[in-house]
N, C-alpha and C positions, 0 to 999 in steps of 0.2 A: 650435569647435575642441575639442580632446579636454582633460578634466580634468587638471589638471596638480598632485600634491602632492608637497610637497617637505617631506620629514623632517630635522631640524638635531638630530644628537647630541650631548650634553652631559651623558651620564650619568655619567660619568666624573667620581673624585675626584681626580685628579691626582697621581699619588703618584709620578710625577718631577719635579715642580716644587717645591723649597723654599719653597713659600707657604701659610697656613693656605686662604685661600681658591682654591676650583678653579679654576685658570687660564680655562675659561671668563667668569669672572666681573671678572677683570683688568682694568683701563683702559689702552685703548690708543688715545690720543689721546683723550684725556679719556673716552672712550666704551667700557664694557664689548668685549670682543671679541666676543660672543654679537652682540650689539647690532649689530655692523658685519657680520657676518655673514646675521644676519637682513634686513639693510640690502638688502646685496647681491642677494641672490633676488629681496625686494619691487621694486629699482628695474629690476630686471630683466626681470620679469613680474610685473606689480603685482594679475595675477589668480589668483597661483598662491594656493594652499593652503597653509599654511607649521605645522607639526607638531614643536613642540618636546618632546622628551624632557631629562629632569631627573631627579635624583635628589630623592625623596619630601622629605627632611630642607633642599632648598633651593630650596625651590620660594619657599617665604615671604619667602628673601632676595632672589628674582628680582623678587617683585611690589614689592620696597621699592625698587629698581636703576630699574623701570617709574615708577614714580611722580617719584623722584629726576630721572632722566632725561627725563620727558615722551614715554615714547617712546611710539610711538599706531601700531604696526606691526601688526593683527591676528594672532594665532596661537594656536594652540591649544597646552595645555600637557599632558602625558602623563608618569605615572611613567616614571623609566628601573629596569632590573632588574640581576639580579647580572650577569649579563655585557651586552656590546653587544646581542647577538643575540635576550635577554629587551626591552630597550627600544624594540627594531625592531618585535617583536612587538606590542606593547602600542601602540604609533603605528600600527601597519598594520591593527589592530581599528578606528580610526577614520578609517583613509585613506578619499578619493573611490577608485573605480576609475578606471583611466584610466593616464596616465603617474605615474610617481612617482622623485622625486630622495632617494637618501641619502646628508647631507653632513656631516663632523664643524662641530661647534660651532667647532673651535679654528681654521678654516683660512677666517677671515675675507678672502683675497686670491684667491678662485678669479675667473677674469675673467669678462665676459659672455662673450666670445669662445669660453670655455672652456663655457660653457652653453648656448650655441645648438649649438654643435657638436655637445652629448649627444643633445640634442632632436632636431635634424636624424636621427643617427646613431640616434635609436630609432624612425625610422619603416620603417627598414626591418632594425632586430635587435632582439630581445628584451631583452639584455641588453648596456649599454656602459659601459666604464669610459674614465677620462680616464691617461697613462700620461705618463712623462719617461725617456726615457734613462738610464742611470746615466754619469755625470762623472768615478768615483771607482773608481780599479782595486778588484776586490773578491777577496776569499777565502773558500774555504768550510769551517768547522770541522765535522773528524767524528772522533771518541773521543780528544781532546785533540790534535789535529793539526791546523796549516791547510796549505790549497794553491790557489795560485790559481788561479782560473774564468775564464773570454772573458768579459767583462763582457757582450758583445754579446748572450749566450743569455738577459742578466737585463732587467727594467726595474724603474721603481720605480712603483707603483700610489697614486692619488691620489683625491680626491672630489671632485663625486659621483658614484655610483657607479649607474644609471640603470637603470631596467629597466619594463615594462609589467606593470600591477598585477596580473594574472592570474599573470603568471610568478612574480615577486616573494613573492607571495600564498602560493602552491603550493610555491613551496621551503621556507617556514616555518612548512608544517603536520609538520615532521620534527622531532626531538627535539634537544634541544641538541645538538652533539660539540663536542668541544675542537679540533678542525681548522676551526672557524666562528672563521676569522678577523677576515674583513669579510665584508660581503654579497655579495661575487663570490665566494665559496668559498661560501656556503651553496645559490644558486643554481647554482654550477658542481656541487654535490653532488647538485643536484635531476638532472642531465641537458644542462642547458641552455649552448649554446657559449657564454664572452661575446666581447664586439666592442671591440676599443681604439682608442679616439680619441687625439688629441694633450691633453695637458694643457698649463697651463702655470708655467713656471718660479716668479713669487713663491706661488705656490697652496700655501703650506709650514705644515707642522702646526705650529701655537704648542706644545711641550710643554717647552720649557725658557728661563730668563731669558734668555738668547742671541736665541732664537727672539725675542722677544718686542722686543727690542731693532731686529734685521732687519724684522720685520714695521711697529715705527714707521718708519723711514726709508722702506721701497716707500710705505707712507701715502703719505707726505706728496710722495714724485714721482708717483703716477697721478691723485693729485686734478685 
């Protein structure tokens, strides 16, 4: 079967989280988030390739998390850079070719369901994201004015974010721009359509104590 690697973002300091330490690093249910995260993919496909990006300055504190923890998940570790799109980079110099998953560190609740669907969904597109509906009437601000939008033209985009390593590859040999929001805009900036699959509902970015709070309760019902 074809190579499969799977990149976990955590380059990120957190800088909406009132915590000294980056919300990656957090315990949630006794266990780092990173940690159930990594979890996740391993029990998932326990052949994949699993390629953690870090900020340089905590790498030290992860290998003491490892230790403390007993955690014995293989992974490879890779600086993260000034933006997302520098630590993508820098993990994709040591990706297998083949398939490749990229998923934030914080969104330790994506389901398998949610994973096989990508897989499935990139054998016959280059590029697939996982997607959710929007719940929430929305608005759109432009030069200090809002008005409201059909929520139905919006959705909300989730990880990971899936694509074949050729395509993936190719879209970030371009130079940074600031429109490189996630990896589906940088590839969408190569040329390349992407393809949206269903996500699903607890798959929620830990980035605020709130979050963090929601995210221990699904724990402890999908166990």
């Amino acid at each position: 079967s074809m190579k499969l690697s799977v990149i976990i973002t955590a380059g990120g300091l957190g800088k909406r989280f009132s915590s000294k330490v980056p919300k990656q690093f957090l315990n949630l249910d006794e266990l780092p988030i990173l940690m159930h995260t990594i979890k996740r993919f391993s029990s998932w496909n326990p052949e994949a390739e699993i390629i953690l990006t870090l900020p340089k300055e905590w790498r030290e504190y992860w290998s003491d998390l490892i230790q403390k923890h007993e955690f014995t998940i293989l992974h490879h570790v890779v600086d993260g850079g000034k933006e997302r799109y520098h630590s993508i980079k820098n993990a994709l110099a040591i990706c297998s070719e083949g398939q490749v998953m990229i998923h934030d560190g914080v969104r330790p609740l994506v389901s398998q369901d949610t994973l096989s669907r990508s897989i499935e969904a990139l054998k016959t597109h280059d590029a697939v994201i996982p997607y959710l509906r929007i719940k929430d009437s929305i608005r759109v601000i432009s030069n200090g004015k809002s008005e409201a939008v059909d929520r139905k033209s919006y959705i909300a985009v989730q990880t990971p974010q899936c694509f074949t390593f050729e395509v993936i590859q190719n879209a970030y040999l371009k130079d940074y721009q600031a429109v490189f929001t996630d990896d589906a805009s940088v590839v969408e900036n190569s040329g390349v359509e992407i393809h949206l699959i269903d996500g699903n509902e607890e798959n929620i970015k830990i980035t605020t104590q709130n979050d963090l709070l929601i995210a221990g309760t699904i724990l402890k019902n999908i166990k």
